[in-house]
N, C-alpha and C positions, 0 to 999 in steps of 0.2 A: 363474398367472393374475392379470391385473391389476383390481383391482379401487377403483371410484371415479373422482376426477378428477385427471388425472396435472398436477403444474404448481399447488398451491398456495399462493400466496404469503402470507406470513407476516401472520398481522394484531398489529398492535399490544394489547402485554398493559395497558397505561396507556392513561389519556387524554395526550394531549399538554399542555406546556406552557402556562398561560396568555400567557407574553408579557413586555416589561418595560414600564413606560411608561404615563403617566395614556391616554396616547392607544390602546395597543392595550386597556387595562381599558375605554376607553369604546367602540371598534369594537367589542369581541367579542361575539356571541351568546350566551346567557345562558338553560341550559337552565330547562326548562318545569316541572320537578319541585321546588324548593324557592322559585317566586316568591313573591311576598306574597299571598295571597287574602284577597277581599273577603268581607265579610259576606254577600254577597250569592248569590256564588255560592258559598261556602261552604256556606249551606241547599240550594243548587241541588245540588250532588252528596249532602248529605244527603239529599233528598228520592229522588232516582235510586238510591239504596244501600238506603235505608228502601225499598223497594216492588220492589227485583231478586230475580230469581226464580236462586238458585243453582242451580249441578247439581248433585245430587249421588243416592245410592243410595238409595234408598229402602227401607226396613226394615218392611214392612205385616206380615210375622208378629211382630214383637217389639210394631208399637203394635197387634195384637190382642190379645195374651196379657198387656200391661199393660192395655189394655177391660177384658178379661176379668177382671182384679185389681178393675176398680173394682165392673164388675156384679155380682163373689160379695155386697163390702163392700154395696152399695145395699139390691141385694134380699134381704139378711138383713136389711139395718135395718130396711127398708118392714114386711117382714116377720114382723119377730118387737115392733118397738118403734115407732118414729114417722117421719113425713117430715123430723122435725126431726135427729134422730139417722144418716138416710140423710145427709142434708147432709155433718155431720160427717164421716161417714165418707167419704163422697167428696171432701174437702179434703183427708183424708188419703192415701188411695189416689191422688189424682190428681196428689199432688205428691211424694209417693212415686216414680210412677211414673215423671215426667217426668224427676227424679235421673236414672235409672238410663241417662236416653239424652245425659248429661252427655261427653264427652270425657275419660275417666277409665280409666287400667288396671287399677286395685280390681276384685274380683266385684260384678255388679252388684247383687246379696243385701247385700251388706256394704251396698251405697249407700242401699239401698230402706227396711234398716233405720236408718241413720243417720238419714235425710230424717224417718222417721217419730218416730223417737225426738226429733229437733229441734222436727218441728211441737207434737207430743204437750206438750214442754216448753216451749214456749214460748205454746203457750193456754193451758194451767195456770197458769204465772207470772203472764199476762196477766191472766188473772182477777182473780187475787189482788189487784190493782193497780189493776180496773176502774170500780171504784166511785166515783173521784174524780180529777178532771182533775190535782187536787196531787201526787197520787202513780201516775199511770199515763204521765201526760207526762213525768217524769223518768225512768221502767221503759223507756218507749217508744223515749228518746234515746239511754240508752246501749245497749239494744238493737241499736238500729240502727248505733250507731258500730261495737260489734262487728262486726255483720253485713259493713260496712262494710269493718272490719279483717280478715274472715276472705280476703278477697282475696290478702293477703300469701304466702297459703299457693298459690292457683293459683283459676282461673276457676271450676272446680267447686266446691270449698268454699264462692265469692264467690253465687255462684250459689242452693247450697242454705240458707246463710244467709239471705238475702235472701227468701224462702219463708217460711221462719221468723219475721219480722216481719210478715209479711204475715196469715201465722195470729193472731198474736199482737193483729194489728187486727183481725179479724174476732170477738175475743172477750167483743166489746161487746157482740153478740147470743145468748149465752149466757146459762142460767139463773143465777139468782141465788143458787147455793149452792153451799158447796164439794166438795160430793158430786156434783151435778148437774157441777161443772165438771171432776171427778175423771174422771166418766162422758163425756163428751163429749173430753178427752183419750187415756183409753183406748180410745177407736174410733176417734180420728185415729192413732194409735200401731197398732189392728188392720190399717188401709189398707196402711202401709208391712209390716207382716208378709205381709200374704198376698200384697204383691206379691212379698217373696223367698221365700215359700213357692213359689210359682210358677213364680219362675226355677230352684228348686232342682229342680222333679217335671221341667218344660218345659224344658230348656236346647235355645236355639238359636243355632245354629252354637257353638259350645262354643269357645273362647278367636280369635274369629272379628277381634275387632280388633286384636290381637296378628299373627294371621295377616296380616292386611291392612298392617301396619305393617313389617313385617319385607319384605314383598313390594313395596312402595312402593318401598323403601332399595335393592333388587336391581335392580328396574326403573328408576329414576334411573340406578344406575349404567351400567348397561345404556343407557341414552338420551344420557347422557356419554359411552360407548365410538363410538356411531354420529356424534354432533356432531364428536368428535376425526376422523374419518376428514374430513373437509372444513374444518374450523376448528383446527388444533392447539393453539390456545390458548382451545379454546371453556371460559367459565365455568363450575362446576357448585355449585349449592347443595345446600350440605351438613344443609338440614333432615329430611329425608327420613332420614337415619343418625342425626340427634338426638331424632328423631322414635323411629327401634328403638331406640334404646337405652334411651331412654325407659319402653317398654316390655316391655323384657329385663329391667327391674326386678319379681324378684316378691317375693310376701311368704313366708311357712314353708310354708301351707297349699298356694298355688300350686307353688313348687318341687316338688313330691310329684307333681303332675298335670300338668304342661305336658310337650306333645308333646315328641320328641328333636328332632325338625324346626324346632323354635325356638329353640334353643340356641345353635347355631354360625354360620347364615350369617351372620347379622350382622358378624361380624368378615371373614370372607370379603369379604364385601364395602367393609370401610374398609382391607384390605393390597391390596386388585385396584385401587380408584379408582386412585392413586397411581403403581402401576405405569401404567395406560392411557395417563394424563399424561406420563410419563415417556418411555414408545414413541414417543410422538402429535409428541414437543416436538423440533422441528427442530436447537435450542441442543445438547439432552444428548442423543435420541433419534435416531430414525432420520433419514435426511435429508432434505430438502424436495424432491427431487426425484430420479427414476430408480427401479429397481429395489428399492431400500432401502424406499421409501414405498409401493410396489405393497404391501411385504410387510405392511407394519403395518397397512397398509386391509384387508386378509385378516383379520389378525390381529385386529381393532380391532371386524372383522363380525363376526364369530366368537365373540367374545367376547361381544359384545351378546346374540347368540342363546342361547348357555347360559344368561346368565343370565336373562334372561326367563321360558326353560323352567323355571329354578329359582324364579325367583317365580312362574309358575302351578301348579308343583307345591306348593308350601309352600301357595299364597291357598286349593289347594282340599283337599289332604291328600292329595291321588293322585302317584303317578310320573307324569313328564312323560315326553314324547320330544322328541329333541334331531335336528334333520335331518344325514342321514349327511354333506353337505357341511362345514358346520361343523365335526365329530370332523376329519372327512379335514383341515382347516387347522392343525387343531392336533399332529401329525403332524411333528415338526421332521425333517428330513432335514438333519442336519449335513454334510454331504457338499455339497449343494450350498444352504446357507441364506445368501441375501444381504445380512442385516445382521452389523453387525461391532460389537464394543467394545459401552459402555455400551448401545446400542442392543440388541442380541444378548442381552446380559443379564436386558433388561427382557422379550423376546420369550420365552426364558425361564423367568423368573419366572414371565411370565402363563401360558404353557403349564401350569405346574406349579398353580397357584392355581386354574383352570377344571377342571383334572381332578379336584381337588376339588370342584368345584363340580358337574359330571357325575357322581360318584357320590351327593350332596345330591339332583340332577334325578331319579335311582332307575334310575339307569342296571341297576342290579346288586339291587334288589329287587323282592321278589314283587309279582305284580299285588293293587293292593287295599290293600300295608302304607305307612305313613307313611315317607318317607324318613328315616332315621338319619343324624347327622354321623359322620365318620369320624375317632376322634379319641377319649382318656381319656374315661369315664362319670365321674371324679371333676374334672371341670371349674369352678370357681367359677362360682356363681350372681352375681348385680346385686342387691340382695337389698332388700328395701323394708321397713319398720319396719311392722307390726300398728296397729290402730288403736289401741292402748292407750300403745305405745311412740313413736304419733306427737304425743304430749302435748309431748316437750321441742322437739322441733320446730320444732311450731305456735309455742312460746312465744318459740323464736329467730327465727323469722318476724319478728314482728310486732315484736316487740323491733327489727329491722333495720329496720323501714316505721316506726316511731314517731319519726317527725319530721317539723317542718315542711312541709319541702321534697318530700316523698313524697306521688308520686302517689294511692298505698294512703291514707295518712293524708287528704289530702284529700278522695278520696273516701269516707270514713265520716264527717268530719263534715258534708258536703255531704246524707248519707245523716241523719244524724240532724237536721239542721236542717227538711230539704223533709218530712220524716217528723212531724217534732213541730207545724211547719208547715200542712202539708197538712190534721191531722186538727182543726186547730183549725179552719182557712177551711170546711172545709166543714160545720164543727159551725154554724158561722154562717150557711151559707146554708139551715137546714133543709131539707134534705133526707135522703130515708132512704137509708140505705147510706151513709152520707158516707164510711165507712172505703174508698171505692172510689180517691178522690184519691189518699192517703197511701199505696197498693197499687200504683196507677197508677205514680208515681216512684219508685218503691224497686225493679220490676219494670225500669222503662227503663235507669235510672243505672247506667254502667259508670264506670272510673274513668279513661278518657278521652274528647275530647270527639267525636268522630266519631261514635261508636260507640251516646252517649249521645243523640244525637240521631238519626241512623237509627232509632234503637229509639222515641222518644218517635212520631216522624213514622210507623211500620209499625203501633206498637200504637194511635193513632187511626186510623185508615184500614182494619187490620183490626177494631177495635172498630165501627167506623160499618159496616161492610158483613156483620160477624157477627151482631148484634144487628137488621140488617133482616132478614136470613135467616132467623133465629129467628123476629121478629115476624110475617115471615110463614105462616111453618110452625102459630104458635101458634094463629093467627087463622083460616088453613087447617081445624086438624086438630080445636083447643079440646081437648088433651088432659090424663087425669087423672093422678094422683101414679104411678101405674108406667111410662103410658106417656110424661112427660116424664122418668123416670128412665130409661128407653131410648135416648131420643133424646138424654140427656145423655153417656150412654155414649159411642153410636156418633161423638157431635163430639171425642169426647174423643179418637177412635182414629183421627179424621182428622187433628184438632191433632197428635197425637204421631208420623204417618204422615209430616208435613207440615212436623217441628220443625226440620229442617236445610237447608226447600229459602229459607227465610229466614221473617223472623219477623212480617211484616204476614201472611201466607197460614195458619202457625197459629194466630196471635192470632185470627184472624178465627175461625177452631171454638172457639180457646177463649172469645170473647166470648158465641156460643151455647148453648157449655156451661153457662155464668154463667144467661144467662137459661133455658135449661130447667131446671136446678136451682132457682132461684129459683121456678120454675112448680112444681115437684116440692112445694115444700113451702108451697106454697097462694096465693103471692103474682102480683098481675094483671100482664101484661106491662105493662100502661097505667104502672104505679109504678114499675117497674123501668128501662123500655127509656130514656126522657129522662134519669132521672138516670146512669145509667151512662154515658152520652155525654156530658152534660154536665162529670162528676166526672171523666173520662178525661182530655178537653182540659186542664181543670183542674190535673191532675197529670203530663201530659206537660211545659206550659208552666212548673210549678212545677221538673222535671227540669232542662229547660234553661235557664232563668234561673240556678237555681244553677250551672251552670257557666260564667257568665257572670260571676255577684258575686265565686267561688272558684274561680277555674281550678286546671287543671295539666296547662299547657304542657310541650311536650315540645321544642320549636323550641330555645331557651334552654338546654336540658340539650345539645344535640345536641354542643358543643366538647368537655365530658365523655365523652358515649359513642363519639366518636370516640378521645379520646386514652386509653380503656378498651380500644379492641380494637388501637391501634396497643400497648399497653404489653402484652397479653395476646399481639398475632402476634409481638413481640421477644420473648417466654421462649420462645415454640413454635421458633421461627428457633433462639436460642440451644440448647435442650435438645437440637435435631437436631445442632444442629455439634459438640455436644459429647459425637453418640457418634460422631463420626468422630476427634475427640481421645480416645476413651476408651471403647471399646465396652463396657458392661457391662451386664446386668440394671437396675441400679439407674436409670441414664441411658436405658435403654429406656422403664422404668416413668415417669420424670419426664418423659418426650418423649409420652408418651401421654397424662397428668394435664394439659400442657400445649396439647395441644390438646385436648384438651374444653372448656379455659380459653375458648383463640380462639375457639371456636365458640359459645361460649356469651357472647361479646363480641361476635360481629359479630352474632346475633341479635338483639341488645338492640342493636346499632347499628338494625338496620336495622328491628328494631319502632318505634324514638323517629321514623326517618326518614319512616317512612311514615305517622307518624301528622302530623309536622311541616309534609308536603306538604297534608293538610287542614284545617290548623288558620289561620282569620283572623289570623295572628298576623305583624306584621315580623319578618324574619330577623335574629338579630343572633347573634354572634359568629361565624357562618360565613354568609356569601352561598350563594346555591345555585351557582351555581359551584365553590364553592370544596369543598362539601362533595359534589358528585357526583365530583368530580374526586380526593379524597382518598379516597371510597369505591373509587374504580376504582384509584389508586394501592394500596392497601392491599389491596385482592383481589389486585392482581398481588404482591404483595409474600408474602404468604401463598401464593398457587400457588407460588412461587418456592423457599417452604421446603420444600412440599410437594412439588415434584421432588425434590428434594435428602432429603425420608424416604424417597423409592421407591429409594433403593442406600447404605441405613444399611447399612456391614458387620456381619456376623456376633461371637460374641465371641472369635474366634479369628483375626479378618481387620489385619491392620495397621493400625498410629493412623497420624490425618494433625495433626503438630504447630503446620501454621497454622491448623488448624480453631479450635484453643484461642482462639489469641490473637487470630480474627474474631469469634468468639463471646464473649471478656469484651468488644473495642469494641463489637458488638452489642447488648449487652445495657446497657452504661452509656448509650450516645446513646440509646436508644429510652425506656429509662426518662426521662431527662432531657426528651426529645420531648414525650412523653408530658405531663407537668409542663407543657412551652413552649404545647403545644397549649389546655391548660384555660386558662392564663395569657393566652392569644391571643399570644404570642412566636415571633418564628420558630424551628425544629428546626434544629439542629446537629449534621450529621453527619460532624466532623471523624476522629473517633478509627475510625469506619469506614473512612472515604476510606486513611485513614493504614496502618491494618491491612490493606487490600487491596490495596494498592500496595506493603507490604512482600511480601504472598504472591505476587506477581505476580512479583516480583524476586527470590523464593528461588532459590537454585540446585536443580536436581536435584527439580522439585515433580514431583510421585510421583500426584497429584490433580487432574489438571487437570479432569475433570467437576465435581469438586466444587466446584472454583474459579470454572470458568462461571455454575453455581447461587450460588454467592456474588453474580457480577459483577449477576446478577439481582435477585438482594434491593438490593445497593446503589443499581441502578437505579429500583431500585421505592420506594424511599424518597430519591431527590432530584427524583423527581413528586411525590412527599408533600411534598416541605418546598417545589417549585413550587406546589403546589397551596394551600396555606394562610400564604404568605407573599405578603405582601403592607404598602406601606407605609400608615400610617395614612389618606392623600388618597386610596388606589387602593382602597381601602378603604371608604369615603365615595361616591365616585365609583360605583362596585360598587353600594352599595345602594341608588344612588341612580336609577341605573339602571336596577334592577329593576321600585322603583316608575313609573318614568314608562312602562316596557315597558304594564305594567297598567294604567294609565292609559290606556293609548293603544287596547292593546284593548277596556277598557270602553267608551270613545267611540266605538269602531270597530263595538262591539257595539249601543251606543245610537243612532247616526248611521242603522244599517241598518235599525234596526224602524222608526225613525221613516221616512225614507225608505219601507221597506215597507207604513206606514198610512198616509203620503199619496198614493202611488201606489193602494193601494186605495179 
């Protein structure tokens, strides 16, 4: 049966050429992703990103049962002690809470208590230091640089840090003893308990993001298998596998409890990508047209469909069912199967790796049990360091971000400047709460600039529309100390409902929050509502300025993180060729170490890139040109290894002896590249050229798929060195370009409105 569009023509795995010649640099079009942006509209996508409404799932049982943590903490306090001590305790439960809905594969127990145990420590310290600006402004700064620094480790740490100073400013309104301040840390430290007391009686969906992560990675691939049926050389991003593996990491406690169902598909699914590619690619695989490609579009459906079935069996814990069509393609009838050669192989293979993966779907288990991998029970774990053992860690972190030039770095002292900053201006403008400013920025400030500005622009917008919500409510209802500690609650459990569809929509509950609590413990919205709006602007403006005075650009880095993943996809290139020279365990394990390498290089290519597209900043060492073009050269460069891993032989399969000697030229040009690239020098791919044209001319080559797959990489790196060579004028010319392009749209843009209001 034929299946799909018969007659595919091949698309190009590079960009093409730029050209030679001041005059073709000056003709050519000049994509839209890395031009220069204005300040202008720079705020203008901030403003649009600050106020978009993500999609995403929404989690109302988890922000009930975290409510539910704050309302034990409240109404004991109300309760047994004062409105003062409910306060307390709902700073710590509510930020307790919020941890726990952090991006994190830890228990979310282990978070609740951390978060709690931070804030607890650091009101206390705070105290201690409160009593005089000489000695709480210096607690204050390096406070914050830490908090600042705790980024180094990952968003979450950066995150609950950053809380932690925020407690530590609120400690100005604490009593005046160290008993009383003893007392008021131990009930911010109670919040985060009885929120993992909680998680531990209440667990919901029980290793649910796990689930969800592993199932992503099946489904990508699966969505790569159906692109290949009409694009043989369609793209796929490999986040979604960096993403499981990610968290395939567990720590002691976890290994003991994690399903069997989380174990293995993962790998399943990084030996299947490879192969699909492999079928799909006209060069090594089946052929572009006739009977041969009917076959792999079957195969390619088929495939897709298992595993999807296997990632809804995994997301929900039940056996899937698989439609009888799909089993029936996978059914090889040797007799009469129309692919041949490498092709055949790979048909195959996959055949062989999906009936794996149909046992995983629960082809063959009871109704009701979790499916089982089929495979040793003594399998190594990923295994993740306890929070005690992640002490040396954190300290090589940070050790790694203590410099200059680091983003992390930057951002902490940007943190402790607007921090020591902030709490001074607003001690000057007498007003109560002044620690709101200083809360304000230290809440916004990420450690790049996009990001940090979205966030200033959502949390005034949702502050102005939280705080009339309340005002209204309060003025409505005129409510007393329980029943503003209700209504503090219930905002808290829309905030937390509301914390991922982006962050103007829960700010705005949490700005209500703020004022029914402040209502809770006796104070008039009249004193509250102006200065919290006022002190908000104040500490947004103070956010962004400093990344104005202190940047850290990422545009500037970009030569770097390109010539990081060109030098990272030459080991993964070389580690593959060098088990077709030398099949062995050992070369298997380093072909694998090495692409995690790659993958963990074009990530951080492609984080600097996207933030580079939003930064007001001139392009210098790469034009956007030149850097979309080296990105696309370097993906095809890297797919190109990556056919070439999907027919590594076995450790009993014959060596190929010019693998060897294209892989040491491989590996010395790239690395050298790599050097030329930071340098801005053009790349030098002679000793490749030179090595591939001897294999070419071997007698009796024993390899020639392999050799194609070489022909590919070579190809894919003299786009790379088209792509970023260039003479110093073409160069000039290039960026000069860019700007008059924007130029000419802003006029184009300014010309119309004006036009537009004379017309009106």
């Amino acid at each position: 049966m034929s299946v799909g569009r018969p007659g595919i023509a091949r698309s190009p795995s590079v960009a093409p050429p730029n050209g030679d010649g001041v005059a073709d640099a000056l003709g050519k079009g000049v994509p839209a992703r890395l031009t220069p942006v204005t300040w202008l509209r720079a705020f203008g996508e901030v403003v649009r990103s600050g106020l978009t409404i993500e999609e995403t799932r929404l989690e109302p049982l988890l922000a009930l049962r975290t409510a539910a943590g704050m309302a034990i903490v409240i109404g004991l306090a109300l309760w047994l002690v004062s409105p003062a001590y409910a306060a307390s305790a709902a700073l710590g439960a509510y930020s307790a809470g919020g941890a726990t809905f952090q991006r994190t594969w830890r228990p979310r127990k282990v978070i609740a208590l951390g978060a709690g145990a931070g804030l607890a420590l650091s009101t206390f310290v705070g105290y201690l230091a409160a009593g005089r600006l000489v000695t709480f402004l210096p607690l204050l700064a390096v406070w914050a640089f830490a908090a600042g620094m705790a980024w180094a480790v990952g968003s979450t740490a950066g995150i609950v840090a950053a809380t932690t100073v925020g407690s530590m400013l609120v400690t100005v309104t604490l009593p005046t003893s160290v008993g009383g301040a003893l007392e008021h840390a131990g009930v911010i430290a109670l919040g985060g308990v009885t929120q993992a007391a909680l998680i531990l009686l209440f667990p919901i969906r029980r290793w649910g993001a796990h689930r969800d992560a592993l199932a992503d990675a099946l489904a990508a691939v699966a969505d790569y298998a159906r692109r290949l049926r009409h694009d043989p050389t369609a793209p796929f991003d490999p986040e979604p596998l960096m993403t499981a593996r990610d968290a395939a990491a567990v720590t002691p406690s976890q290994a003991r409890t994690r399903p069997p169902a989380l174990h293995g598909p993962r790998g399943l699914a990084e030996r299947i990508r490879p192969v699909v590619a492999a079928l799909a690619d006209p060069d090594v695989g089946a052929p572009a047209e006739g009977p041969g490609r009917d076959r792999a579009r079957e195969l390619l459906d088929a495939a897709a469909d298992v595993l999807d079935a296997v990632a809804r069996s995994i997301r929900r814990g039940t056996p899937a069912e698989v439609l009888p069509g799909s089993t029936d393609v996978l059914c090889a009838d040797e007799e009469h199967e129309v692919l041949e050669g490498p092709a055949r192989q790979a048909a195959e293979r996959l055949v062989e790796l999906l009936g794996e993966a149909l046992e995983i779907a629960g082809s063959g288990c009871e109704p009701g049990r979790t499916p089982t991998l089929p495979g040793p029970a003594s399998a190594e774990f990923l295994m993740r360091p306890t929070m005690f053992r992640l002490v040396p860690v954190v300290v090589r972190a940070v050790q790694r971000e203590f410099r200059r030039d680091s983003p992390v770095f930057r951002h902490a002292v940007r943190l402790a400047a607007v921090a020591t900053l902030g709490y001074l201006i607003a001690a000057r403008l007498h007003l109560g709460h002044g620690y709101w400013a200083p809360i304000a920025s230290v809440m916004v400030m990420r450690p790049d600039f996009h990001r940090t500005y979205a966030r200033a622009v959502g949390r005034l917008a949702g502050t102005l529309a939280g705080v009339a919500l309340a005002t209204g409510m309060v003025r409505a209802l005129s409510p007393d100390a329980r029943v503003s500690g209700a209504l503090a609650v219930g905002s808290a459990a829309l905030s937390y409902t509301l914390n991922r569809t982006g962050y103007a929509y829960s700010q705005c509950f949490t700005a209500a929050y703020v004022v029914f609590l402040l209502g809770m413990g006796g104070q008039a919205w009249e004193q509250t509502v102006p200065e919290r709006v006022v002190l908000t602007l104040l500490g947004g403006a103070l956010a962004m300025l400093a990344y104005v005075v202190f940047p850290a650009w990422e545009t500037p880095r970009l030569p770097g993180r390109l010539a990081d993943w060109l030098a990272a996809n030459g080991r993964y290139a070389t580690a593959v060729l060098r088990n077709y020279a030398e099949p062995t365990r050992e070369h298997h394990a380093d072909m694998r170490r090495a692409l995690l390498a790659s993958r963990e290089a074009r990530a951080a290519w492609q984080e600097a890139y996207d933030r580079a597209r939003q930064e007001p900043v001139r392009p210098r060492g790469l034009t956007s040109r030149e850097a979309q073009e080296a990105q696309e050269a370097l993906k095809g460069f890297g797919r190109a290894a990556m056919l070439m891993e999907s027919h590594v032989p076995g450790a009993d399969s014959r060596v190929v002896p010019e693998a060897e000697r294209f892989a040491d030229a491989l590996e010395t040009d790239t690395a050298k590249a790599a050097a030329a690239v930071r340098e801005h020098r053009n790349p030098d791919w002679g000793r490749v050229e030179e090595a591939l044209h001897t294999w070419e001319n071997a007698a009796g080559d024993r390899s020639p798929v392999v050799r194609r797959e070489a022909e590919l990489q070579s190809r894919a790196l003299e786009d790379l060195a088209t792509a970023v060579s260039h003479t110093p004028l073409e160069r000039d010319v290039g960026s000069v370009r860019e700007e008059q392009r924007v130029r000419a749209a802003a006029a184009a843009e300014g010309d119309g409105s004006g036009a537009a209001h004379r017309s009106g």
